[in-house]
N, C-alpha and C positions, 0 to 999 in steps of 0.2 A: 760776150760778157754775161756771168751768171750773177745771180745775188740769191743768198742763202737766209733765210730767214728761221731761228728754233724759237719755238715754246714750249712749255710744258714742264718746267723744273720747278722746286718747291723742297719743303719741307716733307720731310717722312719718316717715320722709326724705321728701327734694323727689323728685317724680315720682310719691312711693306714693297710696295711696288708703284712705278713710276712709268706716266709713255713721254716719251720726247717725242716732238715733231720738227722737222723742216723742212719750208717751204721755197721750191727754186723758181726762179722764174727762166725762161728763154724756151726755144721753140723744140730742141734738142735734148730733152732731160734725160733719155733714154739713153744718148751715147756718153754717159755723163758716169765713170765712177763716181758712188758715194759714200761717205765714211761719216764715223763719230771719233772726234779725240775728247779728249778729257785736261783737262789741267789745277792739280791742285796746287792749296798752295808753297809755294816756295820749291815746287818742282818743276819739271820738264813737259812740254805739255808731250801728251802720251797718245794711240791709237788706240781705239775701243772695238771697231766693230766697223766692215766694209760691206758694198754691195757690187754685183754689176749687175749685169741682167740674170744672169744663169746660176752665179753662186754668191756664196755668203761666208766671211770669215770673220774671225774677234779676235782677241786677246789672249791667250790663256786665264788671265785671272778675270774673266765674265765668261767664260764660256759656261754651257748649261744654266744661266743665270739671265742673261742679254739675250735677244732675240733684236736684230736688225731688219725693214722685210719697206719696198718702194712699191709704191704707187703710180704708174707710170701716168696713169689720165690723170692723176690730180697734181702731178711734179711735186711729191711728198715720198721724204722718205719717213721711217719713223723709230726709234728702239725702246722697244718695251725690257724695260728692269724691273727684273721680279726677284728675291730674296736680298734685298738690297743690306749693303754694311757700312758700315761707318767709313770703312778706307775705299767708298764710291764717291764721298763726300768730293765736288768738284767741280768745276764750272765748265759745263760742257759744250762744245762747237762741231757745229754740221759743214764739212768741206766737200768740194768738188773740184774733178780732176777731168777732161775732155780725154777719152779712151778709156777701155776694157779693160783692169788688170786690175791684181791681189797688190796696192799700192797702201804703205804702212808709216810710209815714213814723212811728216810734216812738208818737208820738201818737194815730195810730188805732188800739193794738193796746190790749186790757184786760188780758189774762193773759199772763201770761209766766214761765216757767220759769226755775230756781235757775242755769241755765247748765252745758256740758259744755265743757270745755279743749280746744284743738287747738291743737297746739306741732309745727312743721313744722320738721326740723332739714336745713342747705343742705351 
């Protein structure tokens, strides 16, 4: 069993910048894909940005913008948002998935955290 814990959302103008944290607990964080989805509102919740150990993938629309990057001693992952826009504006959740792989879809994650807000004002 994992449990995912984010902080770090807030309030920001377009352009600013933003780090999200989550924090895992159990003893294996390492074999653990990690991702960020996003959900605003009245949408789908959506995939932001993934890790495993080795590589890293996003979105199209954050790429060059997102930066995803884990902590393996502190069972932290974190994504720093830098040129942030209005349509970031989202309530965002940290999931994890037991195995290795570029996994995007809501469906492959078990855990997932209670979500942290990001409200991007233009």
């Amino acid at each position: 069993q994992v449990q995912v814990v984010e902080s770090g959302g807030g309030l920001v103008q377009a352009g600013g910048s933003l780090r999200l944290s989550c924090a895992a607990s159990g003893r294996t964080f390492s074999s653990y894909t990690m991702s960020w989805f996003r959900q605003a509102p009245g949408k789908e919740r959506e995939f932001v940005a993934g890790t495993t150990l080795s590589r890293t993938y996003y979105a199209d629309s954050v790429k060059g913008r997102f930066t995803i990057s884990r902590d393996n001693a502190k069972n932290t992952v974190y994504l720093q948002m830098n040129s942030l826009k209005s349509e970031d504006t989202a309530d965002y959740y940290c999931a994890a998935r037991f195995g290795l792989g570029l996994y995007q879809d809501v469906k492959n994650y078990d855990y997932w955290g209670q979500g942290t807000q990001v409200t991007v004002s233009s």
